[in-house]
C-alpha positions in Angstrom: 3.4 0.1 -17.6 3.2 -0.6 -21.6 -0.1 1.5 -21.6 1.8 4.8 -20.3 5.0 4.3 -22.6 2.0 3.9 -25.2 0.6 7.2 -24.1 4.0 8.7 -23.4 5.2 8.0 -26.8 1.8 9.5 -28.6 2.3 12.9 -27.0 6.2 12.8 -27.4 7.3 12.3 -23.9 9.9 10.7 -22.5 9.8 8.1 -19.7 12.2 8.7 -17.1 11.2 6.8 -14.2 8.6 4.0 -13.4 7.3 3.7 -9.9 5.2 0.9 -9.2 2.5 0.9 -6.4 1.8 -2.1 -4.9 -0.2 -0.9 -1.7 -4.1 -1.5 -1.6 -5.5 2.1 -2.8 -8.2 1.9 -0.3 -5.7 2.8 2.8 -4.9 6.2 4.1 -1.0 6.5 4.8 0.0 4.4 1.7 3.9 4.9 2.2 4.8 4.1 -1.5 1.9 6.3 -3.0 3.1 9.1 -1.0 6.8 9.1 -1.8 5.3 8.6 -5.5 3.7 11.7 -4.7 6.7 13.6 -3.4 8.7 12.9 -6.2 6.5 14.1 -8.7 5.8 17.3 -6.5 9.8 18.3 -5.9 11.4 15.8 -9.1 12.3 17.7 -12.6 9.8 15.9 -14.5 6.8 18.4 -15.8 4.7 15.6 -16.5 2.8 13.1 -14.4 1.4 9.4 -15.5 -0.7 7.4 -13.7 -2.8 5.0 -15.0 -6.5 5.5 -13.8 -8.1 7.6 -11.0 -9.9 4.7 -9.5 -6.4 2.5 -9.2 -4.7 5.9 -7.2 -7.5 7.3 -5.2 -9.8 5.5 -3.2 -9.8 7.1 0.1 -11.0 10.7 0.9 -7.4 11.8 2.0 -5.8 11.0 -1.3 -8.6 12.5 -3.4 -7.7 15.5 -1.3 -4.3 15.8 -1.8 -4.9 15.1 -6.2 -7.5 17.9 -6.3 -4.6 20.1 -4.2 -1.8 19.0 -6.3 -2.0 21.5 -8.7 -2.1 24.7 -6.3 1.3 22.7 -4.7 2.9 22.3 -7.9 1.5 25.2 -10.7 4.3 24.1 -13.0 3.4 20.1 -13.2 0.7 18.3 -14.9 -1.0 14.9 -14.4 -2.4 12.6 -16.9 -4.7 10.1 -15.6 -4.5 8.2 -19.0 -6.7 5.4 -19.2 -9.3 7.9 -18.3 -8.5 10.4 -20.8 -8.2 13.1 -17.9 -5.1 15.7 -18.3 -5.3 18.0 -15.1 -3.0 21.0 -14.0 -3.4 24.6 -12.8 -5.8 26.6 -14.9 -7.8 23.2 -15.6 -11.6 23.8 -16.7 -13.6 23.1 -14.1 -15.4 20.3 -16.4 -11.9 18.3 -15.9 -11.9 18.8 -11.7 -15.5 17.8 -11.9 -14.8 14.9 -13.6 -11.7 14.0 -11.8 -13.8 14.4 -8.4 -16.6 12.2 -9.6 -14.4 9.6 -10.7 -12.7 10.2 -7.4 -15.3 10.6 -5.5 -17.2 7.1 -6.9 -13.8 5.3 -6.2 -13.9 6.1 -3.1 -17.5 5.0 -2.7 -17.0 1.7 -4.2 -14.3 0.8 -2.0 -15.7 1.4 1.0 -19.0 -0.8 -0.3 -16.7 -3.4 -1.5 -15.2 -3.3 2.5 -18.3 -3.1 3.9 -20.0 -5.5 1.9 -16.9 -8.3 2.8 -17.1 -7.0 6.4 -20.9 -8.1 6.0 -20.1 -11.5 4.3 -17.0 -12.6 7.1 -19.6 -11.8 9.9 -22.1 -14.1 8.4 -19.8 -17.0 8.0 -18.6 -16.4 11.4 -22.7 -16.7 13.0 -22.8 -20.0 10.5 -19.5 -21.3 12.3 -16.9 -21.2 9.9 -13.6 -19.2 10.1 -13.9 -16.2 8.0 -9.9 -15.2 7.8 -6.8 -17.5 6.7 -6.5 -20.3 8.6 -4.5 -20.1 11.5 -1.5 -22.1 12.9 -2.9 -26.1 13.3 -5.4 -25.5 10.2 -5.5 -25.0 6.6 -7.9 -23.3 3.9 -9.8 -26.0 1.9 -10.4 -24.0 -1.1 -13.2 -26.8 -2.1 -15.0 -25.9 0.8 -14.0 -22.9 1.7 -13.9 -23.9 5.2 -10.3 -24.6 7.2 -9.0 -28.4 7.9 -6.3 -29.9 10.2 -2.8 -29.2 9.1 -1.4 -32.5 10.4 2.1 -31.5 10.6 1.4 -28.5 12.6 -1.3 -29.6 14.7 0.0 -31.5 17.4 2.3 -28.2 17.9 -0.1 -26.6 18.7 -1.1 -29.5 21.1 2.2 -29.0 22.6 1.7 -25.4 23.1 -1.7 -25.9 25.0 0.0 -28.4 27.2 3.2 -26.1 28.0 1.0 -22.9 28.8 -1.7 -25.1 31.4 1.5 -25.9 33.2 1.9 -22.0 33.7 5.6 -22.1 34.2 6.5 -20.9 30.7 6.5 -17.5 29.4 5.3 -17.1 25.4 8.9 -16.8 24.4 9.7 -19.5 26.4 7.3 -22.0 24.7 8.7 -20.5 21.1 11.9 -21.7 22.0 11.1 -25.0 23.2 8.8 -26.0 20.6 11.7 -24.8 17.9 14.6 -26.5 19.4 11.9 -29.8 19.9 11.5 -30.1 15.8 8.3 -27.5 15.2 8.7 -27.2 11.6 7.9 -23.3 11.5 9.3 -20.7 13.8 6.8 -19.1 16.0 7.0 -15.4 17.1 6.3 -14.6 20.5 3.1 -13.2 19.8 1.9 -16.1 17.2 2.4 -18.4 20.3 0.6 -15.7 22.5 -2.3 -15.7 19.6 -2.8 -19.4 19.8 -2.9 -20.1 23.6 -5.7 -17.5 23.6 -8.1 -18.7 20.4 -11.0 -20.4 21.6 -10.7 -21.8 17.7 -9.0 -24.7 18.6 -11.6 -26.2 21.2 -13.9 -25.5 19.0 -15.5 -22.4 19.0 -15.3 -19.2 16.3 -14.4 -15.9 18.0 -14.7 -13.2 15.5 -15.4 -9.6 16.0 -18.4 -9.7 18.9 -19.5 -12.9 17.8 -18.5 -16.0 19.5 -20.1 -19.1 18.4 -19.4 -22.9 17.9 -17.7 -23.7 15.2 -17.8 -26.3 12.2 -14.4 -27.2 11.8 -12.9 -30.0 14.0 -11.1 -28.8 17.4 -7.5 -29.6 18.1 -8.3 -29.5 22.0 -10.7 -30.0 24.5 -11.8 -26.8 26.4 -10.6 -27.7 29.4 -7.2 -28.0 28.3 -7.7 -24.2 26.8 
């Protein structure tokens, strides 16, 4: 934010709204991007800042929809400021190249940077180890990087294993029980529906299409699963 009331007060310009964006660039359908977006296509301001082009557009639709802007909007004009880039209707088509490069390489790098983590979860997974948050029962050792018992939540989920082999209790059901019996957190119907279902607490990893035994220490036997 300082850095475009910096810019904004170089080129005489007054700042009349701020709109932070919070969402992960990398996802189509970004709900606050796109209201963003509205507003600067229908509001009174003439003049657009946003930070950088790699921080805004990261997926192919959103590129899209920046290249279109100015046929959309002939009177508006949008500074990408960090990168020096000032692009409206009539721009030289040395600015929409560069705007689509820089587009075009965010893009790129985000979907190496997902694949790359898709990649490095998978491999943890085949070695044994959880590759997401912990669940319900376990905790993220951040020395290890592997998950450990959460002791106060652990022999909930115990309880849960034990109420579902009886099969006379419905997922809400067991919610209930287990909050009116002392659980200290509040399961969701389909958090309790999650955890009656992951192998991960007898001890294997289910992740993806590979299933394999795991390194961290079950809560349950298989047979009680």
């Amino acid at each position: 934010e300082r850095g475009g009331r910096t810019y904004a007060a170089q080129r005489h310009l007054s700042i009349t709204k701020v709109y932070p964006v919070t969402e992960s660039a990398f996802r189509d359908g970004r709900k606050e991007w796109e209201a963003y977006l509205e507003i600067a296509k229908h509001g009174p301001e003439t003049h657009i800042l946003i930070p950088k082009v790699d921080r805004s557009l990261r997926n192919p639709y959103d590129l899209a929809v920046v290249i279109d802007f100015p046929n959309l909007s002939p009177h508006k004009v949008l500074h990408f400021f960090d990168d020096g880039i000032i692009y409206q209707k009539g721009s030289p088509a040395s600015v929409v190249l560069q705007l689509m490069m820089l587009g075009s390489m965010a893009v790129w790098y985000s979907h190496d940077l997902a694949q790359k983590s898709k990649k490095g979860m998978e491999e943890k997974a085949r070695q044994g180890e959880w590759p997401n948050r912990a669940p319900y029962g376990y905790l993220n050792d951040k020395a290890t990087k592997r998950i450990v018992v959460d002791k106060l939540m652990a022999p909930w989920i115990v309880r849960l294993k034990q109420l579902s082999a009886m099969g006379r209790y419905s997922c809400e059901a067991m919610a209930q029980m287990t909050w009116r019996e002392g659980c200290p957190k509040r399961l969701s119907k389909s958090a309790v529906h999650y955890i009656i279902r992951n192998p991960l607490y007898y001890g294997w990893v289910q992740y993806q299409d590979i299933y394999t035994k795991g390194v961290h220490e079950p809560l349950i036997t298989k047979e009680l699963h």
